[in-house]
Every structure is written in C-alpha cells, then in structure tokens.
N, C-alpha and C positions, 0 to 999 in steps of 0.2 A: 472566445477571445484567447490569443496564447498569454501563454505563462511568463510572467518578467524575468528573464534568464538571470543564471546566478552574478555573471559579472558584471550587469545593467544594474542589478540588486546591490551589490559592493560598492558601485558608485554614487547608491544613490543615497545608501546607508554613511557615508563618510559625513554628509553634511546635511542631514534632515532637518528641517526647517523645527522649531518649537511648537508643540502641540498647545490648543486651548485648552482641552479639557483630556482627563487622564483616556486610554484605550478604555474599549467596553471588550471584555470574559465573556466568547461561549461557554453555556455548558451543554448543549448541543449536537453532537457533530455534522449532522445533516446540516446545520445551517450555517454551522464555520466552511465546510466544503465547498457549499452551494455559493458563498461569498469569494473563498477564494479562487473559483472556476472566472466565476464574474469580473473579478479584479487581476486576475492575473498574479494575486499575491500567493506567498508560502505560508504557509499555518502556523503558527508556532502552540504548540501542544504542550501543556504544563499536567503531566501525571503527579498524580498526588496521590496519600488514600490520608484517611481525618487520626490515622494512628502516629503518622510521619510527621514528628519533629522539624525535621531539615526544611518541611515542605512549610509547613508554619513559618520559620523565620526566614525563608526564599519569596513568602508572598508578602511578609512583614518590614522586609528591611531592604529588599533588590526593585519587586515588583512597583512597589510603592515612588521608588525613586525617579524625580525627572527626566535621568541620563536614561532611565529604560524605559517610561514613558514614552518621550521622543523618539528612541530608538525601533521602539515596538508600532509606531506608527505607519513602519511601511510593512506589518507581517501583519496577519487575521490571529487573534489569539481564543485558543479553545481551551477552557481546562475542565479536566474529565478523572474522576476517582476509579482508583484502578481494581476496587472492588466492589463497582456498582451492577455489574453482570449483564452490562449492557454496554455501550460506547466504549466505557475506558478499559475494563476487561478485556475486550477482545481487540483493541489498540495496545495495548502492553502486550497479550500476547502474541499476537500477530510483528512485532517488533521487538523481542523476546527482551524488555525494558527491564533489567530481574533488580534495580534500585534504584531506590525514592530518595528525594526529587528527580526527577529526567525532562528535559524538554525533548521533544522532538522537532524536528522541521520538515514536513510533509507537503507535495504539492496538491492541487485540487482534488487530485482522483489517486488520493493518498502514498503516494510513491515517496522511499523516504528519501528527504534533500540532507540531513544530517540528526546526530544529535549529541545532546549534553550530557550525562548523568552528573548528578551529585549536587551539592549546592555549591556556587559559586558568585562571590561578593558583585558588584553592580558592574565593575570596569573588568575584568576578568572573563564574567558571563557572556558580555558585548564580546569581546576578543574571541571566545573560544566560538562563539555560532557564528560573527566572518569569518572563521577559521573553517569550519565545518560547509559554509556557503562556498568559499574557495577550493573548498577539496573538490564540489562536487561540480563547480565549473572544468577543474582538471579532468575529472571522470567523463563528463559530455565532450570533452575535448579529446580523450581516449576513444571511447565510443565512436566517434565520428571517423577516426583515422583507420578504427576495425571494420565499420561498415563499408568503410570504402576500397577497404583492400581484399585482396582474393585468398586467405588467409583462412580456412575454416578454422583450423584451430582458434586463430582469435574471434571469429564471428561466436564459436561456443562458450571462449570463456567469458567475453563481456555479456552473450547472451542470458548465461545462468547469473553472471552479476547483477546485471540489472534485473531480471526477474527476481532477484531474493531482495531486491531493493523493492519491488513492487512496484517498478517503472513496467508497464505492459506494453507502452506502445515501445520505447525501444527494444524493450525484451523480446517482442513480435516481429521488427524489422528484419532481425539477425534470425531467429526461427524460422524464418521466411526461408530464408537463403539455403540455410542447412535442412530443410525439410526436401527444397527443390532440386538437392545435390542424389546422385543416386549410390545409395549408402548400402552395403553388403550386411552391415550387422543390421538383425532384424529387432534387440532392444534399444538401439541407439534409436531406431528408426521411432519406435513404439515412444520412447520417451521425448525424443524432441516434438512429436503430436501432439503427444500431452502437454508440454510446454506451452504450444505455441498456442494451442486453444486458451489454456491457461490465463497466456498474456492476452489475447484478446479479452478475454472477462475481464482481467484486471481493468486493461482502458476501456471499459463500459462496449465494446462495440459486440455486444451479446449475440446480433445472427451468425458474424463472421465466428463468432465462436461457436456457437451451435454448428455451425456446418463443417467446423475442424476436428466435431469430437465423433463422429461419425470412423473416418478413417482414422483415427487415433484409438476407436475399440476396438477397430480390425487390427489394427499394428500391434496391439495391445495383446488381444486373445493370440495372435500367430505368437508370439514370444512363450506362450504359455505360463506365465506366470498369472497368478490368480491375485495376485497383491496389488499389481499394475491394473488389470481389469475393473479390479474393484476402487482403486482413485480414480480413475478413469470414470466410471459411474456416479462416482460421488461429485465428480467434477461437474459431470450432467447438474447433479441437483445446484449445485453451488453456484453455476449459469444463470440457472430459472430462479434461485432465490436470490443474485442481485438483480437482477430484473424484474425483480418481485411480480412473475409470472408463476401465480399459483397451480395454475392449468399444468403448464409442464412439470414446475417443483412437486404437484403431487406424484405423476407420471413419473418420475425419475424417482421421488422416494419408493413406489409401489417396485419400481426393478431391484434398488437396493435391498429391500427387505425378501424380496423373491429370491435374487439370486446370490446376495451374501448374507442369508440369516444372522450370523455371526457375529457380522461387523458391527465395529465400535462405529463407523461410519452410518452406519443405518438407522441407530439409537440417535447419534446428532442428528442426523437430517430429522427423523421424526421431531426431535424437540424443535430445530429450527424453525419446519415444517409450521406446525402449531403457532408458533410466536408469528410468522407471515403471515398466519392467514386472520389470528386476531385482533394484526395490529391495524387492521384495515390499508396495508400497503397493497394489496394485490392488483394489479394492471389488469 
C-alpha cells in the first residue's frame, strides 16, 4: 500500500473527526512499522529515557489531551527509551535526536518525515509537526522537479538529502541517474556505488542491493582508499543483517574480520552478528 502523502495528510489532519477511545503506544517498533507499511500512516515516535523530566510532563499534560488524542489519530504512535540498547537507541542515534523529549515523524520503512525536539504545550506541538509535515511535502515537491531535470548537480544534492533522510527509494532514483552518467573521478564513482546500494537497503529491496555492492567494491578498491573498502564491506553485512539473512551476515562478517582486523566495524558486526542469530530472526 503507498504512503498517505504529506499534503493528503495536512488535509486530513485540519478536521479529524473525534476519537472514542484515547490512541494505543507502541513500545515496539517492529510492529509500529509493520502498521504503518499497512496503513499508509507516518509514525509519530516519542523518545523518552525514564531520567527526562520534560518527557514526564509531555506524556502527562500534552499526550493525555483530547486535541492530541484526536489529532494523533491519523499517525501510528511508538514510544521507545532512548537507553534501552535496542529500538530506541539506535533510533536516536541513527536520527542523531541529542534532546529529550523529541518526537519524530518517520514513514513505514523509517525515512525521517520530520521532527520536534523539546517539549511543547498541546496547540503549539499540533502546529510545529503540520509544520514539519509541510516542510517535507515541499522537499518531495523539490525532489520531483530534480529528478526530472537533467541537472546532475541537483540529482546529487537531493540525492545525499534524501539518503541522510533515510528516504532510500528516492535517494536510489537519483543514484541511479548519476551512477549511469560516465564520470571521470574514480571516488565520486566509488562513492555514489556505495550510495546507491545503500539506498537500496534502506527500501528493504536487499537483492538490488546485493548486486550494487559487487561493482561498488570494485570502484571502491580502484580508488585505493582502504576506509571506503572497508564501509563498503561493512555495508555487505548490514544488507544480510536487514535481511536477517544469517547465511550471508556471517559470510560478510568472516570478510570483515579477515581483511580489516582493526576495524571498529568488525567488532559491531560481530556483536550484531550474535544478537541475529539469537534473536531467532534468521531467514
């Protein structure tokens, strides 16, 4: 099912009908995800940790409220402690969230749509995320106008925008283009590879990405840089472990550890490695 675009969202948001009973709190995020894939809704993410004050009286005196009740009726709501060293952790740092309270607004396959930090009163909060929902109807609205025009420069710099958004299929659209252009720098070449596999993992579509990082460690090694090769590697395992394809995640951990003893990359993967294979996710 697609995603309910931001300005279909804005509209719908202006006059929500009254909810029966208050919204039901992921704590989750596998299943807040897996909800908003389904529904086409955006996530709304409430980062907490149980030390945060602000976060306390944001769930006690905002969350509580009818106007955000009703309001939070068209969003999937997850909330996740940002020092549980699992969902919320690595959702803060992946969206480098560095203050509590923050909401996010994330769509299905986690790409961020906006967000809030800090606490903000109930009619204020409401403002600031149509605010943030609007910005990013503008941004698809930019996007669209770059992919459309023959423009590399702009195909690469919405390209890296949206990839640091963690949008992969647009991030992947524009990668496309600039991967297919025949480029004279051999790092430019090495890195938009990398990219572009990248964004294919980000939107879950794992073979197209396995088959991108093949000539992305060729572009990679010709550059000779050994830093590139080695994300490039690590990108391998990061493939197989959303995919939760232990088969290859070990295979790509055993290259890590062979050919960059060193890396700080290789000590994660081992740890992630581990946490895959016991959480009985493996395909």
């Amino acid at each position: 099912m697609r995603y309910v675009t931001s300005a279909l969202l804005l509209a719908a948001l202006s006059g929500a009908p009254a909810v029966a009973e208050p919204p039901r709190w992921h704590d989750h995020a596998d299943a807040a995800f897996a909800e908003a894939k389904e529904s086409g809704k955006i996530v709304l993410v409430d980062l907490y940790a149980d030390w945060c004050g602000w976060c306390k009286v944001m769930d006690a005196q905002v969350f509580t409220t009818p106007e955000f009740q009703q309001f939070a009726a068209d969003f999937v709501l997850l909330r996740v402690d940002v020092e549980d060293g699992g969902d919320g952790t690595e959702i803060q740092r992946r969206f480098n969230a560095a203050s509590l309270p923050t909401l996010l607004l994330l769509d299905g396959k986690q790409a961020l749509v906006g967000q809030v930090p800090g606490f903000n009163p109930t009619a204020k909060l409401l403002a600031r995320i149509r605010s943030e929902i609007g910005k990013h109807a503008f941004a698809v609205e930019s996007y669209e106008k770059a992919l459309a025009s023959d423009d590399p420069v702009a195909w690469e710099r919405k390209a890296i925008e949206w990839h640091q958004r963690g949008d992969g299929a647009r991030s992947a659209a524009l990668f496309e283009k600039l991967v297919a252009r025949n480029e004279p720098d051999a790092t430019k070449v090495a890195w938009r590879r990398y990219l572009l596999a990248d964004a294919y993992r980000m939107d879950e579509r794992f073979e197209p990405a396995r088959e991108a990082l093949e000539p992305a460690r060729k572009a990679a090694v010709a550059t000779g840089d050994p830093r590139l090769v080695e994300q490039v590697d690590w990108l391998g395992f990061a493939i197989a472990r959303d995919a939760h394809d232990c088969t290859r995640a070990e295979g790509a951990l055993g290259r890590l550890e062979k050919e960059h003893p060193k890396s700080s990359f290789a000590s994660e993967a081992r740890r992630e490695w581990t946490s895959l294979k016991s959480s009985a996710q493996c395909s």
